[in-house]
C-alpha positions in Angstrom: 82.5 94.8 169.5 83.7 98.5 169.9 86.5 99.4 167.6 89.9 99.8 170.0 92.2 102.8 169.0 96.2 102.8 170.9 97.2 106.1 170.9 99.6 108.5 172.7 97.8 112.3 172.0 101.6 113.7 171.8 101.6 112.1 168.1 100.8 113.8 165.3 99.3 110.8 163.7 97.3 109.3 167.0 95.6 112.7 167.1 94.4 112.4 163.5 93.1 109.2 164.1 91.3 109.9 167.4 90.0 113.4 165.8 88.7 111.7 162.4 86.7 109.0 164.7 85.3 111.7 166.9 84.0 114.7 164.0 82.4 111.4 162.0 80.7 109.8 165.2 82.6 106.4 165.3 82.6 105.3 168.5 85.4 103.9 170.2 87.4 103.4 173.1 90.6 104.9 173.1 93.6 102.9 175.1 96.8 105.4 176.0 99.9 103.7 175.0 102.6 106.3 176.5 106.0 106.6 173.9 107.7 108.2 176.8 107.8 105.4 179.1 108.1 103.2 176.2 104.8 101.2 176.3 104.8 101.0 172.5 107.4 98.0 172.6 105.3 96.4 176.1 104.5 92.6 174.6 101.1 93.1 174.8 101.2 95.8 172.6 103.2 94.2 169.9 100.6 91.8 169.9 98.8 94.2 168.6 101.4 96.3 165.9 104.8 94.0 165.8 106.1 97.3 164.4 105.6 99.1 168.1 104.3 102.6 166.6 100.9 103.8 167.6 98.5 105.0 165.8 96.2 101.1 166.0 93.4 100.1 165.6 91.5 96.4 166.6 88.4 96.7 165.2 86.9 92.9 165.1 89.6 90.2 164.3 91.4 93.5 162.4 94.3 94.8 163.6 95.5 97.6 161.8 98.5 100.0 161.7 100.1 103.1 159.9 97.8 106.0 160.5 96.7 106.4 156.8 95.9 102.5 156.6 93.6 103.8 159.8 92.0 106.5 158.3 91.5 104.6 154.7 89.7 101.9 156.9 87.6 103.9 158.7 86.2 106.3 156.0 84.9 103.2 154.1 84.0 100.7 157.1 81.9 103.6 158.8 78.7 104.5 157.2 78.1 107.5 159.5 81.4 109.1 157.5 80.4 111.9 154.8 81.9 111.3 151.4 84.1 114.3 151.1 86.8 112.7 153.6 87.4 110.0 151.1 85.4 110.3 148.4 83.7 107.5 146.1 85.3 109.1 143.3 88.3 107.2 142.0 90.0 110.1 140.9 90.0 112.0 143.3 90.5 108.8 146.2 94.0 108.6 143.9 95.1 112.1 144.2 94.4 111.9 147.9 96.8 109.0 147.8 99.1 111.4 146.0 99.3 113.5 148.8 99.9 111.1 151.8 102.0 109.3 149.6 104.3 113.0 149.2 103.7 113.4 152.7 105.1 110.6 154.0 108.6 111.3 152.2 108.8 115.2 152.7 106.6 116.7 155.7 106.2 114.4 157.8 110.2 113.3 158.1 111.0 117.4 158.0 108.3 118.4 160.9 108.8 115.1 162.8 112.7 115.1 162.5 113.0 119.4 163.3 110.8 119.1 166.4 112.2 116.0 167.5 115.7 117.3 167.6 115.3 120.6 168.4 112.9 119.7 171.6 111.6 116.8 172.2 114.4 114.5 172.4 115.3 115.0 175.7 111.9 114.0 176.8 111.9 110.4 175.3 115.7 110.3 176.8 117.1 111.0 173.5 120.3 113.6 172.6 119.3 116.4 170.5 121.3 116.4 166.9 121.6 119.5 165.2 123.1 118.0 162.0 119.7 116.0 161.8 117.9 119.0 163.0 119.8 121.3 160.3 118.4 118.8 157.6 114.9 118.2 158.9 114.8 122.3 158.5 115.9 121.6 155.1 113.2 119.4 154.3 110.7 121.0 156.0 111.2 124.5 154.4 111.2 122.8 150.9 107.7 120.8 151.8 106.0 124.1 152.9 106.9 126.0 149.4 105.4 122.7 147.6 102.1 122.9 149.9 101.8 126.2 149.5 102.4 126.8 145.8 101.2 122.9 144.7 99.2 121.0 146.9 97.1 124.4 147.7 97.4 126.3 144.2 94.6 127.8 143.5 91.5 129.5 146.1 89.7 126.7 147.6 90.3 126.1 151.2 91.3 122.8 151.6 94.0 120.4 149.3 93.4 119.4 145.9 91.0 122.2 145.1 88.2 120.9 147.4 86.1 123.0 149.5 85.7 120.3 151.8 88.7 118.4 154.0 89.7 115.4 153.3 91.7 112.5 155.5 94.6 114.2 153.8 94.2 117.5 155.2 93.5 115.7 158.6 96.7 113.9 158.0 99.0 116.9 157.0 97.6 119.4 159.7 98.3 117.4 162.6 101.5 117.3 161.3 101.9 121.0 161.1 100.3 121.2 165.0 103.2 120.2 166.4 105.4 123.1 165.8 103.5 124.6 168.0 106.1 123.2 170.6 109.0 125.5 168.8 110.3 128.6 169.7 108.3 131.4 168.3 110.9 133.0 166.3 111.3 129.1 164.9 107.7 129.1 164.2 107.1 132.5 162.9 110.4 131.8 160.6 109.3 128.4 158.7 105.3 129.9 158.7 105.5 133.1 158.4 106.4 133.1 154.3 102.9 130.6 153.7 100.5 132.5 154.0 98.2 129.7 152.2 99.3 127.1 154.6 98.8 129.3 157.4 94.8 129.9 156.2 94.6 126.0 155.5 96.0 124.9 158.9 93.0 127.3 160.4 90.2 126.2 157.9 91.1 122.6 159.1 91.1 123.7 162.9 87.3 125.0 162.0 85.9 122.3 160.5 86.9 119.8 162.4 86.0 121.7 165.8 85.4 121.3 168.8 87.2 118.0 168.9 90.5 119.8 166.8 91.0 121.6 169.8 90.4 119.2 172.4 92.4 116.4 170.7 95.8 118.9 171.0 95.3 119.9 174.4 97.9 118.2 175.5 100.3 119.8 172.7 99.2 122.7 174.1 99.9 121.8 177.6 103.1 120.5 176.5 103.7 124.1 174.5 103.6 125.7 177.9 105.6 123.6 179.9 108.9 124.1 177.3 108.2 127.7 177.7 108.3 127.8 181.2 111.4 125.7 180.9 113.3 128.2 178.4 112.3 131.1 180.9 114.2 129.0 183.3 117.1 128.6 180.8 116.7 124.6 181.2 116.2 123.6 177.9 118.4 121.0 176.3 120.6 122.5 173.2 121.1 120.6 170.1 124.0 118.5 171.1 123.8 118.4 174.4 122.2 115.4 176.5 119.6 116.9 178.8 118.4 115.1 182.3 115.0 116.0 182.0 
């Protein structure tokens, strides 16, 4: 039986998944579960992940959830997926750990919670909060100095000193992605002092193309329809309840 991935493209986390299955040749087919018209808490779905959060995976009698759960899975029930994504090493499978582990607690809560509340709220019906926005920043800013100076000391191009990626550098990039939906002065502010980050994010994008790019189209698409809608002065502001 093909493996089953629920996704909705506009998470960070669903696009890691679906890229991860497509660069390693897994095949699968991949059911839409759309967060904006809630379909994530339908009862079918929370047949499948009680939790109603997408990335899943049914693969057999397995149901899965969390994204690095997903990816963990995958890399070792897949043979067709090379050994650098996960590798058979045990130390360096731990220090991978390390990093999602980190990531879970600092980027992901900082990049998810600033672009959330400084422009996506509105579209999932939700007020934006610039006291939560103000402390995603916070978090965010903090968690780009430890990638940059840590997690990507040294020259290699990827995390951990590897010259290959790994499901963690899948994991954290996606995560990264999604500012493109910011403002550009917003973007160029929290990027523009990592260089490192900036090289990583692209070294990522590389290896992992074409499907990088086609996975974020609709980021993309999304990218262009919130600038069209600050031309037109109809963005929401923190605080503010839009109608979109």
């Amino acid at each position: 039986m093909k493996l089953k991935v629920y996704t909705d493209r506009m998470s960070q986390p669903s696009r890691a998944v679906i890229i991860f299955c497509k660069v390693n040749g897994i095949q699968f087919d991949e059911i839409s579960i759309i967060l904006s018209k809630r379909q994530q808490l339908s009862p079918e779905f929370k047949e499948i992940n009680p939790l109603g959060k997408v990335p899943a995976i049914v693969d057999g009698r397995l149901k899965l959830f969390e994204s690095h759960a997903i990816l963990i899975y995958l890399a070792l029930a897949f043979p067709s997926v090379l050994d650098h994504w996960y590798p058979n090493d045990l130390s360096k499978r731990a220090k991978i750990h390390s990093v999602l582990d980190w990531h879970h607690t600092n980027l992901r809560p900082g990049a998810a919670g600033y672009v959330l509340n400084t422009v996506l709220a509105p579209a999932l019906g939700l007020p934006l909060d610039s006291q939560a926005a103000a402390k995603a920043e916070n978090l965010l800013t903090k968690s780009l100095s430890t990638l940059e100076t840590f997690w990507l000391k040294g020259n290699s191009k990827f995390l951990l000193g590897s010259n290959q990626p790994s499901i963690a550098d899948l994991s954290l990039v996606c995560e990264l992605v999604q500012l493109q939906v910011l403002e550009e002065k917003d973007r160029v502010k929290l990027l523009g002092p990592h260089k490192k980050v900036g090289e990583w994010i692209e070294n990522t994008r590389k290896a992992t193309m074409p499907h990088f790019d086609e996975v974020h189209e609709v980021l993309f698409k999304a990218k262009e329809k919130f600038e069209k809608q600050r031309e037109m002065g109809t963005v929401a502001k923190p605080g503010i309840q839009s109608k979109m």
